[in-house]
TIVEX-207043 format. One line per field, with one value per atom (N, C-alpha, C, O): residue in three letters; atom name; y negated, x negated, z. Coordinates in pm, whole numbers, plus 50000, padded with zeros to 5 digits. Example, Ala and Ser with C-alpha at 12.3 -4.5 7.8 and 13.67 -1.06 7.14 Angstrom:
residues 2
aa = [ALA, ALA, ALA, ALA, SER, SER, SER, SER]
at = [N, CA, C, O, N, CA, C, O]
py = [50569, 50450, 50330, 50332, 50225, 50106, 49997, 49886]
px = [48681, 48770, 48680, 48576, 48715, 48633, 48710, 48659]
pz = [50780, 50780, 50780, 50846, 50708, 50714, 50787, 50804]
END
This chain:
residues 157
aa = [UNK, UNK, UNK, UNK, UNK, UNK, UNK, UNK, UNK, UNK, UNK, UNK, UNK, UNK, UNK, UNK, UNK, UNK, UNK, UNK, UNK, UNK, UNK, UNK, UNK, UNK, UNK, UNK, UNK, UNK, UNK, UNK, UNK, UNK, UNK, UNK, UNK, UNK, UNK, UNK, UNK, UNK, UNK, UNK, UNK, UNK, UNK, UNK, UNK, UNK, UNK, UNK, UNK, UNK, UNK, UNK, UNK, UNK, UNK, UNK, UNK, UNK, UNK, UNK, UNK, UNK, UNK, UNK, UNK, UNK, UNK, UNK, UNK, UNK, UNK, UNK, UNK, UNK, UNK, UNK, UNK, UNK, UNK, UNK, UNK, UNK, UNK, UNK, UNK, UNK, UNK, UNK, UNK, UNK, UNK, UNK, UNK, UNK, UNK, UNK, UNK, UNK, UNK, UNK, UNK, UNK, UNK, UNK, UNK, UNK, UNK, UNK, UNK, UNK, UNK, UNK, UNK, UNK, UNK, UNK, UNK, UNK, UNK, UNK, UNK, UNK, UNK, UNK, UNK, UNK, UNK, UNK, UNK, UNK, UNK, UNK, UNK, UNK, UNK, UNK, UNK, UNK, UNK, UNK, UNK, UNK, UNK, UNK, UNK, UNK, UNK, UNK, UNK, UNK, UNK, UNK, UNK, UNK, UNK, UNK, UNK, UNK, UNK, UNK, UNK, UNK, UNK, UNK, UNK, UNK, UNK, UNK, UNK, UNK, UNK, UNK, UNK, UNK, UNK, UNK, UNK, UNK, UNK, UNK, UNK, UNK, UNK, UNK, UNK, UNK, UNK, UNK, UNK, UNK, UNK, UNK, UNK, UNK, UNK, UNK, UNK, UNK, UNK, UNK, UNK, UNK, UNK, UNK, UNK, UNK, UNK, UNK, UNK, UNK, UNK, UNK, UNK, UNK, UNK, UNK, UNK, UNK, UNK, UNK, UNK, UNK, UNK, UNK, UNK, UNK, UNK, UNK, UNK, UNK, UNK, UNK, UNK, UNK, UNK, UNK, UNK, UNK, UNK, UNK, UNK, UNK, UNK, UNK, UNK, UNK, UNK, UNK, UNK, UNK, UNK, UNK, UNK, UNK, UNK, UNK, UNK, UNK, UNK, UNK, UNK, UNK, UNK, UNK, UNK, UNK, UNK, UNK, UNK, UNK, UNK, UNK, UNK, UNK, UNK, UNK, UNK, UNK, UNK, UNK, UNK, UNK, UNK, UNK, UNK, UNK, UNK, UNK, UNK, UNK, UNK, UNK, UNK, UNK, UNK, UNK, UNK, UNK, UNK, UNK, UNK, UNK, UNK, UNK, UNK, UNK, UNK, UNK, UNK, UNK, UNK, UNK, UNK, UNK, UNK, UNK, UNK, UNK, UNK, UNK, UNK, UNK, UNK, UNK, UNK, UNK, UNK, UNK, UNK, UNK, UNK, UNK, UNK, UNK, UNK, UNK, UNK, UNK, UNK, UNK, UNK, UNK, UNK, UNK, UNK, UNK, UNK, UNK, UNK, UNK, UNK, UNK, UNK, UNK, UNK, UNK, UNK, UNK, UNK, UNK, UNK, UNK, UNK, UNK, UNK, UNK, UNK, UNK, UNK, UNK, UNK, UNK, UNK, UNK, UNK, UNK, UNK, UNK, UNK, UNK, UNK, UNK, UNK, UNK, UNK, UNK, UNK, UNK, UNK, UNK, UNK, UNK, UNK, UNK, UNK, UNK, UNK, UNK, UNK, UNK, UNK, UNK, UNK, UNK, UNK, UNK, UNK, UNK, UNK, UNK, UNK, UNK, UNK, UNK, UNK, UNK, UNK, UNK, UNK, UNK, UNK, UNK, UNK, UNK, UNK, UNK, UNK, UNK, UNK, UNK, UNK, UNK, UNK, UNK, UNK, UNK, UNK, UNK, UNK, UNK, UNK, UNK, UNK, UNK, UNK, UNK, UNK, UNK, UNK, UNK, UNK, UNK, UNK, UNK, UNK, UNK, UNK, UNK, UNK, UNK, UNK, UNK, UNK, UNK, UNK, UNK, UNK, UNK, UNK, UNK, UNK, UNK, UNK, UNK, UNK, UNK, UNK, UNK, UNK, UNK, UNK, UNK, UNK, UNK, UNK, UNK, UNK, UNK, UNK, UNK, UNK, UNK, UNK, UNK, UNK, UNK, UNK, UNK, UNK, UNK, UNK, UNK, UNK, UNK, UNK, UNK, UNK, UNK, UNK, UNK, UNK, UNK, UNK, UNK, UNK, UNK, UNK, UNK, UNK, UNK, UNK, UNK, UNK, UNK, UNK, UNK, UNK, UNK, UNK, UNK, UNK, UNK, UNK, UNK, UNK, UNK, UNK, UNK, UNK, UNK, UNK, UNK, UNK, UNK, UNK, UNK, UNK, UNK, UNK, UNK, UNK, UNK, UNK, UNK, UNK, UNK, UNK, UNK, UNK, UNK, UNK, UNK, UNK, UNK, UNK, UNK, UNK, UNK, UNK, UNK, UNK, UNK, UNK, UNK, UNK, UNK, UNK, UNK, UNK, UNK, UNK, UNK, UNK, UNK, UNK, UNK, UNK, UNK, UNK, UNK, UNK, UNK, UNK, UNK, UNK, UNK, UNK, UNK, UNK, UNK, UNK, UNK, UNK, UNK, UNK, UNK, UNK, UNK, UNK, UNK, UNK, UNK, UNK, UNK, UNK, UNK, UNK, UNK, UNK, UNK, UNK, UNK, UNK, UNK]
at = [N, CA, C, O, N, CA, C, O, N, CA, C, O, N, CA, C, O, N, CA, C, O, N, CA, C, O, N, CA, C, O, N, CA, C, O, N, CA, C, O, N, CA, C, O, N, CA, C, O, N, CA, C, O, N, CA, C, O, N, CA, C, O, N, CA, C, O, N, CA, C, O, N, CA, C, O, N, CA, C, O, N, CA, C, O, N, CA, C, O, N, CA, C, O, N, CA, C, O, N, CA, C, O, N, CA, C, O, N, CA, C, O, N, CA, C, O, N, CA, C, O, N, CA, C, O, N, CA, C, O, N, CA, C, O, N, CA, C, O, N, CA, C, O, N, CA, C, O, N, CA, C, O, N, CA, C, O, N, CA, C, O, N, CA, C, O, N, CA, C, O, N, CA, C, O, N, CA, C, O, N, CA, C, O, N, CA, C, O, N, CA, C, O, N, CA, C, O, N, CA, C, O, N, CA, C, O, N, CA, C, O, N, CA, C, O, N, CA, C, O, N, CA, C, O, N, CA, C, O, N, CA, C, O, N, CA, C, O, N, CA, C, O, N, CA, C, O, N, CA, C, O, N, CA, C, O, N, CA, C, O, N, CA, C, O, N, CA, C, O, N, CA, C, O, N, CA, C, O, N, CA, C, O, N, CA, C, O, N, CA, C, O, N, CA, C, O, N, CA, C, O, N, CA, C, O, N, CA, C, O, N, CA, C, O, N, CA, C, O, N, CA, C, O, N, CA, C, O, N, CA, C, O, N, CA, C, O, N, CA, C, O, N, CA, C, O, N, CA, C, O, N, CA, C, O, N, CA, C, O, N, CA, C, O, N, CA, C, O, N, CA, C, O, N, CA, C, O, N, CA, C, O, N, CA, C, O, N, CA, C, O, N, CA, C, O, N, CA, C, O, N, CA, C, O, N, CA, C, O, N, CA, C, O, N, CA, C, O, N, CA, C, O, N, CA, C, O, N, CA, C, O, N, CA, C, O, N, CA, C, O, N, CA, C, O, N, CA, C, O, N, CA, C, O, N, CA, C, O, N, CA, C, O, N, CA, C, O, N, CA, C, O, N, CA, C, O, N, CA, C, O, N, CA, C, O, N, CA, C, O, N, CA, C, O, N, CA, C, O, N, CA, C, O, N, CA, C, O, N, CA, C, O, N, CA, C, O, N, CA, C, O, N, CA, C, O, N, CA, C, O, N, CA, C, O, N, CA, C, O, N, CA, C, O, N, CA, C, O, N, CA, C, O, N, CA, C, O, N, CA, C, O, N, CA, C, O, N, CA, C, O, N, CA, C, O, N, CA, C, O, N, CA, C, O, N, CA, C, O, N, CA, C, O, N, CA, C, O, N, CA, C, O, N, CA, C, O, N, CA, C, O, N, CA, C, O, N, CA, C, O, N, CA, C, O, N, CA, C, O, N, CA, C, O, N, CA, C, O, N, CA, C, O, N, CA, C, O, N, CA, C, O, N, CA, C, O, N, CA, C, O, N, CA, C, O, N, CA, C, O, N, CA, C, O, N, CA, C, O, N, CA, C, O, N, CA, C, O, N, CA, C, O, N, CA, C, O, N, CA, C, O, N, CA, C, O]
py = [36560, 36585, 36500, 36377, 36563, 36504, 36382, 36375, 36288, 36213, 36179, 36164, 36158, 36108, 35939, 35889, 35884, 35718, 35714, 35665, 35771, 35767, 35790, 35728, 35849, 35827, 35688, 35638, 35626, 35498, 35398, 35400, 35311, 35221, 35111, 35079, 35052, 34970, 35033, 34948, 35147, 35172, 35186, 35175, 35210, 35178, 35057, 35031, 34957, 34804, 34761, 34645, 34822, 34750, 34803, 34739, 34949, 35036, 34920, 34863, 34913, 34823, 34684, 34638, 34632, 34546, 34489, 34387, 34600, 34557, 34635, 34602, 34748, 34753, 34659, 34673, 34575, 34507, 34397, 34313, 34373, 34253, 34275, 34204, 34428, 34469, 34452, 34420, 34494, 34462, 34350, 34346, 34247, 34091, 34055, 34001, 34088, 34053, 34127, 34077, 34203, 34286, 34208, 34175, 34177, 34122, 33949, 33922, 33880, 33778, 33819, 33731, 33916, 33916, 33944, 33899, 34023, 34078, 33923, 33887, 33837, 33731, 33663, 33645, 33625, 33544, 33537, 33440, 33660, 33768, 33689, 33652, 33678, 33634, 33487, 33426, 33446, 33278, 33263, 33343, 33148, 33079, 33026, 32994, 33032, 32904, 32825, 32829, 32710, 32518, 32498, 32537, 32443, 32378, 32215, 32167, 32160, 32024, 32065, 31968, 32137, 32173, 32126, 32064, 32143, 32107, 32207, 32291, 32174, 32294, 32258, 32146, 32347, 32367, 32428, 32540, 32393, 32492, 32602, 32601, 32711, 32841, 32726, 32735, 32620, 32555, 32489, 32468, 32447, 32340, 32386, 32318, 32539, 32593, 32659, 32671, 32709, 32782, 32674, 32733, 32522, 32428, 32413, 32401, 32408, 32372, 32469, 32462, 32609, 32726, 32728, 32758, 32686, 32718, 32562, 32552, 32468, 32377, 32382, 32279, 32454, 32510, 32410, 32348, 32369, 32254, 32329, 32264, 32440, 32515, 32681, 32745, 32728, 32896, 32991, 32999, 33013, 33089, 33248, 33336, 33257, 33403, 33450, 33409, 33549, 33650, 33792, 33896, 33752, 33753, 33930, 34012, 33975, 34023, 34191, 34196, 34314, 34438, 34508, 34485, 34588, 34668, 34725, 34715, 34783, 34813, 34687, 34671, 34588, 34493, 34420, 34383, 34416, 34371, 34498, 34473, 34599, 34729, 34696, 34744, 34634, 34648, 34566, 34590, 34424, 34280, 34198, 34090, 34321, 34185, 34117, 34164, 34050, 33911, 33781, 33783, 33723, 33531, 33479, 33425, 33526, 33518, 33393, 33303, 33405, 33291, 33301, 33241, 33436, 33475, 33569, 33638, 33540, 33648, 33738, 33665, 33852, 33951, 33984, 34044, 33953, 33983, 34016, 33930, 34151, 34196, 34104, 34109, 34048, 33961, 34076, 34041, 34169, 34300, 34361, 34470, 34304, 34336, 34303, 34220, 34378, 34280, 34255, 34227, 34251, 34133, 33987, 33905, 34001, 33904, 33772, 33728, 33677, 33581, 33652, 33579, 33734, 33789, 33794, 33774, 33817, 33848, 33729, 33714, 33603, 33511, 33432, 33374, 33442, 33347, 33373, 33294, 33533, 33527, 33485, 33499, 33425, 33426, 33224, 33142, 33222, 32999, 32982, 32862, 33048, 32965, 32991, 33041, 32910, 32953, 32807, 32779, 32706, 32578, 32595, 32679, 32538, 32543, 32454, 32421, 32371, 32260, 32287, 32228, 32398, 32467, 32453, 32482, 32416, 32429, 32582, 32628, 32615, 32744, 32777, 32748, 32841, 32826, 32940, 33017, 32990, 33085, 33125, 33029, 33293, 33276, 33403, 33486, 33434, 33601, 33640, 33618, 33722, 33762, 33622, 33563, 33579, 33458, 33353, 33277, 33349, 33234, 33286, 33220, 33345, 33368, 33371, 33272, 33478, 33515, 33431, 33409, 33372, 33232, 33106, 33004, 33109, 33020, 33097, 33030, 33162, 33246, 33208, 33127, 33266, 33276, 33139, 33101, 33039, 32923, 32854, 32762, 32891, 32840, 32905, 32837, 33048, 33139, 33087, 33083, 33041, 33010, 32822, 32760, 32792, 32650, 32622, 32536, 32736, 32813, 32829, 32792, 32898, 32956, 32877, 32910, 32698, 32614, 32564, 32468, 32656, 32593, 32476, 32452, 32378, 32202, 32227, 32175, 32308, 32277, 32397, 32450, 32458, 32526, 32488, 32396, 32548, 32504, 32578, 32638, 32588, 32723, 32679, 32570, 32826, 32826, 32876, 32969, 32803, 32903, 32966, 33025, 32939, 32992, 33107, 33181, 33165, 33287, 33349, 33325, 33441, 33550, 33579, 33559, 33609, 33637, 33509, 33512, 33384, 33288, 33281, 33388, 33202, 33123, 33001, 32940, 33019, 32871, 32735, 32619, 32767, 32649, 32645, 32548, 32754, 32727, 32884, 32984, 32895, 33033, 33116, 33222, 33051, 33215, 33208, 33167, 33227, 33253, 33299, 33232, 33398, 33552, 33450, 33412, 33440, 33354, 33239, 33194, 33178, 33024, 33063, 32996, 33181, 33236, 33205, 33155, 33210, 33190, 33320, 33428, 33288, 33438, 33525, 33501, 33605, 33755, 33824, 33826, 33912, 34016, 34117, 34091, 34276, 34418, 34388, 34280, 34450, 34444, 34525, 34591, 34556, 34661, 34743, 34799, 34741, 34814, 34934, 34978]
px = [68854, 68861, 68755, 68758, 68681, 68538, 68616, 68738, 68527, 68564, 68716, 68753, 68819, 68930, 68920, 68827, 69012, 69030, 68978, 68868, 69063, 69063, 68846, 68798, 68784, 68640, 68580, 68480, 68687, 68585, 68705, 68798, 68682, 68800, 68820, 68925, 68647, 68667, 68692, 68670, 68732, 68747, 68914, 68948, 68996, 69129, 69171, 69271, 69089, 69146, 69102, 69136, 69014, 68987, 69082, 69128, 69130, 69213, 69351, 69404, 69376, 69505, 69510, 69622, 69442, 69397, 69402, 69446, 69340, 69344, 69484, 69552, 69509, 69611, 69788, 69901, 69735, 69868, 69827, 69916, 69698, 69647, 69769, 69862, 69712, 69759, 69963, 70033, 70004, 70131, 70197, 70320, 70112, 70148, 70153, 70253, 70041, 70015, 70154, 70186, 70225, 70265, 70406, 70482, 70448, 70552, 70528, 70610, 70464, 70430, 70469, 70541, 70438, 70450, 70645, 70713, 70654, 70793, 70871, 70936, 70841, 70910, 70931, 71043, 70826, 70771, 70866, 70917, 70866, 70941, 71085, 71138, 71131, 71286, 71311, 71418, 71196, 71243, 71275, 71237, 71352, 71397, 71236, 71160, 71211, 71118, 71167, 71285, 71095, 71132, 71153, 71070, 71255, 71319, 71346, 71387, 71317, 71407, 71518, 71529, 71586, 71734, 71843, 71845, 71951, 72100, 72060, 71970, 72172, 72213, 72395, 72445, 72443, 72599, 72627, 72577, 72707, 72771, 72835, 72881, 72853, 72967, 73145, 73212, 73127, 73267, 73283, 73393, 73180, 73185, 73149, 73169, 73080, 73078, 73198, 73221, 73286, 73393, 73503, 73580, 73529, 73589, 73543, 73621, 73419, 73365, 73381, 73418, 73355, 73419, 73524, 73566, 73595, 73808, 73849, 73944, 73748, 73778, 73713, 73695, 73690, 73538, 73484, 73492, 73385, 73302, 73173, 73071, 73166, 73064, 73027, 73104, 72956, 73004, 72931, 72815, 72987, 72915, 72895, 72979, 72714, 72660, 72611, 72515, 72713, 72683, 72548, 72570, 72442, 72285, 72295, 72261, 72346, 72340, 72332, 72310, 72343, 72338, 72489, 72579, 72481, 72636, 72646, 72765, 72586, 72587, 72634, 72755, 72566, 72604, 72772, 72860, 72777, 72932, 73017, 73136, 73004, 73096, 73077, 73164, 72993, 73023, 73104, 73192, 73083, 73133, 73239, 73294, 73243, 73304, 73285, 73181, 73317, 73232, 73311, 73418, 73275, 73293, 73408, 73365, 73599, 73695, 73603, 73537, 73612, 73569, 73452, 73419, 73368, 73193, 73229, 73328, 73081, 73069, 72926, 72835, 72919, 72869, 72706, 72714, 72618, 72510, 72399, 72328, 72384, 72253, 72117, 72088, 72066, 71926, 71803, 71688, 71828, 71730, 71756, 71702, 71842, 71877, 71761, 71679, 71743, 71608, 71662, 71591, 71802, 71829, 71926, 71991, 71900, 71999, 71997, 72110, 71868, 71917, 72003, 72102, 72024, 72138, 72257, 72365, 72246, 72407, 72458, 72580, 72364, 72385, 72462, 72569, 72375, 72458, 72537, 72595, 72583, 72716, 72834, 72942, 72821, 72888, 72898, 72989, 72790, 72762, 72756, 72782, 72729, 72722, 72570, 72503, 72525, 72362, 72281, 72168, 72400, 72319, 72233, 72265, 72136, 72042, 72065, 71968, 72176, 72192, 72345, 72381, 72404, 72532, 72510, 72394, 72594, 72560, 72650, 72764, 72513, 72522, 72482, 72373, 72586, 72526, 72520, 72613, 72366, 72347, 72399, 72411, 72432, 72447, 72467, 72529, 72405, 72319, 72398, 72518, 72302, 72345, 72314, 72411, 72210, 72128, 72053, 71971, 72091, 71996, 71823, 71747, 71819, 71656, 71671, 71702, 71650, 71715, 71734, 71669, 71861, 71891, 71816, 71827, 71750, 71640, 71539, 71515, 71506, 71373, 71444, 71389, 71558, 71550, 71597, 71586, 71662, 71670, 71523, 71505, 71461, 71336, 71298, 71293, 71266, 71255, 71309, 71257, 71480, 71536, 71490, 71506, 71444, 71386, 71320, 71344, 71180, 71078, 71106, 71035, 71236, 71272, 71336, 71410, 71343, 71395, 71534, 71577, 71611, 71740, 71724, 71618, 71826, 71823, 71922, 71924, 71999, 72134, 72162, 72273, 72052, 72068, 72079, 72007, 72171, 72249, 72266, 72373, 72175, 72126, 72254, 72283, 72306, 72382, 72347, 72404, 72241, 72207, 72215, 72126, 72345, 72429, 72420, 72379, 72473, 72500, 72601, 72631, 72642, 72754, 72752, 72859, 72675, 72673, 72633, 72705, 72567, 72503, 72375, 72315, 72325, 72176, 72172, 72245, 72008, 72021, 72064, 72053, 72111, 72179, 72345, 72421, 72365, 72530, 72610, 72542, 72716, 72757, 72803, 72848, 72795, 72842, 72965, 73054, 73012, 73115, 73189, 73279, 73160, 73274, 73309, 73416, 73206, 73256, 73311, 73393, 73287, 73356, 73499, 73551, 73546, 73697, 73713, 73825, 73617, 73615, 73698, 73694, 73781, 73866, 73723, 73632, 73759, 73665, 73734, 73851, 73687, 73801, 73716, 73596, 73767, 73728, 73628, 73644, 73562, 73431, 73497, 73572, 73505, 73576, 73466, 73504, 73331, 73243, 73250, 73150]
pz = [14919, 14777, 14709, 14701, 14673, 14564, 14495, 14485, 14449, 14325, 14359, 14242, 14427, 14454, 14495, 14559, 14454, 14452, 14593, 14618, 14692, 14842, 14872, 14966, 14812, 14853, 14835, 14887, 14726, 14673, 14662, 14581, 14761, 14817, 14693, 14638, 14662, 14548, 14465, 14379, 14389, 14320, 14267, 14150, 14369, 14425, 14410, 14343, 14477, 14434, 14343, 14317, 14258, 14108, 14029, 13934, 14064, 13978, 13988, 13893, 14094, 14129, 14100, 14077, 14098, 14059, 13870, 13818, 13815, 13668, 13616, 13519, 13706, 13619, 13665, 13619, 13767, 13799, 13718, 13697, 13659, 13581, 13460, 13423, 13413, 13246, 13237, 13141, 13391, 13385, 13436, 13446, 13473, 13479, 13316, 13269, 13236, 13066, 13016, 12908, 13046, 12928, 12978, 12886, 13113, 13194, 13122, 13034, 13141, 13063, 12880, 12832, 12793, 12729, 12648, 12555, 12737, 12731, 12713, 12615, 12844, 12893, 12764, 12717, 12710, 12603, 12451, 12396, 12419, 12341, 12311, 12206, 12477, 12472, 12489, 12491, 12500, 12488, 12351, 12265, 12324, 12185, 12174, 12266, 12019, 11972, 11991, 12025, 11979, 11977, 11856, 11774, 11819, 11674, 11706, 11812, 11611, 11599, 11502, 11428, 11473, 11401, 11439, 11545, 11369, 11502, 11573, 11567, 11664, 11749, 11782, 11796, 11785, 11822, 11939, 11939, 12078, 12104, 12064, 11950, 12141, 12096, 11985, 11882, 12135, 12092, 11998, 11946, 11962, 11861, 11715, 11614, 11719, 11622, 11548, 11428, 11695, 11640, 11570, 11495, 11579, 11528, 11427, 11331, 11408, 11222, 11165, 11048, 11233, 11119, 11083, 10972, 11202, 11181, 11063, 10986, 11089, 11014, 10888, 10823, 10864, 10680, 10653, 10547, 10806, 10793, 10791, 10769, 10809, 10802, 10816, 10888, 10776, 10716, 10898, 10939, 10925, 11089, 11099, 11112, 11085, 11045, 11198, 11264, 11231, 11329, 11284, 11222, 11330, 11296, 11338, 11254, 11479, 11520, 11471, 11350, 11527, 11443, 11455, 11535, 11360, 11395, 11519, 11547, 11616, 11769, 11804, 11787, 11850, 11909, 11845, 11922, 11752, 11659, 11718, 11699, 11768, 11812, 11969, 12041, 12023, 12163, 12197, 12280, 12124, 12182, 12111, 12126, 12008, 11920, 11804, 11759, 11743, 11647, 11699, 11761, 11679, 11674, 11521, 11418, 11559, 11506, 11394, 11446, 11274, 11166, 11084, 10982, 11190, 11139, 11026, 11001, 10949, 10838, 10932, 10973, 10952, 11001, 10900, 10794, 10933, 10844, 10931, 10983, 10947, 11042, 10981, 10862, 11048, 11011, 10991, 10962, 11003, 10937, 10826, 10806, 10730, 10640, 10551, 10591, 10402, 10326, 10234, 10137, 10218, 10111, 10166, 10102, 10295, 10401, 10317, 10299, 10246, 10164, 10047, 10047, 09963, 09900, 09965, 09909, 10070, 10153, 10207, 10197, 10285, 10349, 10229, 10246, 10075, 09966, 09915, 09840, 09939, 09900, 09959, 09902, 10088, 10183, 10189, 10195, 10183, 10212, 10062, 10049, 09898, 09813, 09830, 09921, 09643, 09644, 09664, 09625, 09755, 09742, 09848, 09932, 09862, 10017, 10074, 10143, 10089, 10143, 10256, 10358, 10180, 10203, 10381, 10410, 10503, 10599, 10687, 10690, 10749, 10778, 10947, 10997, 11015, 11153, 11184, 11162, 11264, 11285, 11461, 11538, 11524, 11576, 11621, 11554, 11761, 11832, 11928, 11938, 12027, 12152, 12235, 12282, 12252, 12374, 12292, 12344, 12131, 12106, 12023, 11951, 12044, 12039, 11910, 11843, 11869, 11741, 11644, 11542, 11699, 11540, 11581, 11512, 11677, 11674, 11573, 11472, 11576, 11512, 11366, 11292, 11331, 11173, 11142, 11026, 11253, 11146, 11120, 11040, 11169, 11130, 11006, 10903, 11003, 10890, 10736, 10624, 10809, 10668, 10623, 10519, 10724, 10687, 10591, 10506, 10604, 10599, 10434, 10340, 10434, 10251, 10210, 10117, 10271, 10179, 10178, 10114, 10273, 10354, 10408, 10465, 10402, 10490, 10599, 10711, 10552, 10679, 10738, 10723, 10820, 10927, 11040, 11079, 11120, 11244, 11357, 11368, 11453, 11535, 11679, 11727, 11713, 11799, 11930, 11987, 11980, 12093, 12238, 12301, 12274, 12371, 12359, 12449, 12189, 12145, 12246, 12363, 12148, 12221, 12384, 12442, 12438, 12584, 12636, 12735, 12645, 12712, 12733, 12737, 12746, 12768, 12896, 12974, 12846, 12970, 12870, 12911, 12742, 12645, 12709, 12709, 12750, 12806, 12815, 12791, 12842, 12884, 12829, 12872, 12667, 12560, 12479, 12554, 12363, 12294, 12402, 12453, 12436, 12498, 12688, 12735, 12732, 12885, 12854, 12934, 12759, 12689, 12611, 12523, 12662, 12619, 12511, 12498, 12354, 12220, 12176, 12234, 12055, 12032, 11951, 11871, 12010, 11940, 11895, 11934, 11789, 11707, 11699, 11708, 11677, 11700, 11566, 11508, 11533, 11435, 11365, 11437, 11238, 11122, 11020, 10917, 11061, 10993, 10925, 10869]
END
């Protein structure tokens, strides 16, 4: 067959070659994606969050989307606020008060997430954000609301 990879050998291992390059980059990139940023913020366990909520030492925002709140659950004490919302500082203050000092712990599937926006909300002038990054299923921060036998309740959307 004319013009087929198989006539032109280098042409095969360059083919293979750049494109295992392009899917090492995109595999690298994916990876990247799901790490937490680096914060100097608090941070809380699942456990120790669910005590300051039950104790109204602090207000605990399940970041997450309504799919995910219908598969798993919420975190018994959370106020439910998809972080894709565009008035989420409207919703977050109705929920913590309009002080920015109000302490507020964020808190996902794995962490990433309320790492990302407690920075975000840093960012808009919040002091007492409090990133939970176990999150709902676990991390390499620790093993999760739901495996840490935290009470969960049916989502009511």
């Amino acid at each position: 067959m004319a013009g087929s990879f198989s006539d032109h050998p280098g042409r095969t291992r360059r083919f293979v070659l750049l494109g295992g390059g392009a899917a090492a980059a995109a595999a690298g990139i994916w990876w990247q994606r799901r790490q937490p940023p680096d914060h100097n913020h608090p941070r809380l366990t699942a456990a120790e969050a669910f005590a300051a909520a039950r104790d109204g030492e602090l207000v605990l925002v399940d970041i997450r989307t309504p799919q995910e709140w219908r598969s798993s659950g919420v975190p018994v004490g959370s106020h439910q606020i998809d972080m894709r919302r565009e008035d989420f500082i409207d919703a977050l203050q109705a929920v913590a008060g309009p002080d920015p000092s109000a302490p507020v712990a964020l808190i996902c599937a794995r962490g990433v997430r309320s790492a990302r926006l407690t920075l975000a909300l840093a960012e808009a002038g919040f002091v007492n954000v409090i990133d939970v990054p176990e999150g709902m299923l676990g991390s390499g921060a620790g093993p999760g609301w739901i495996a840490g036998n935290l009470p969960v309740a049916r989502w009511e959307g």
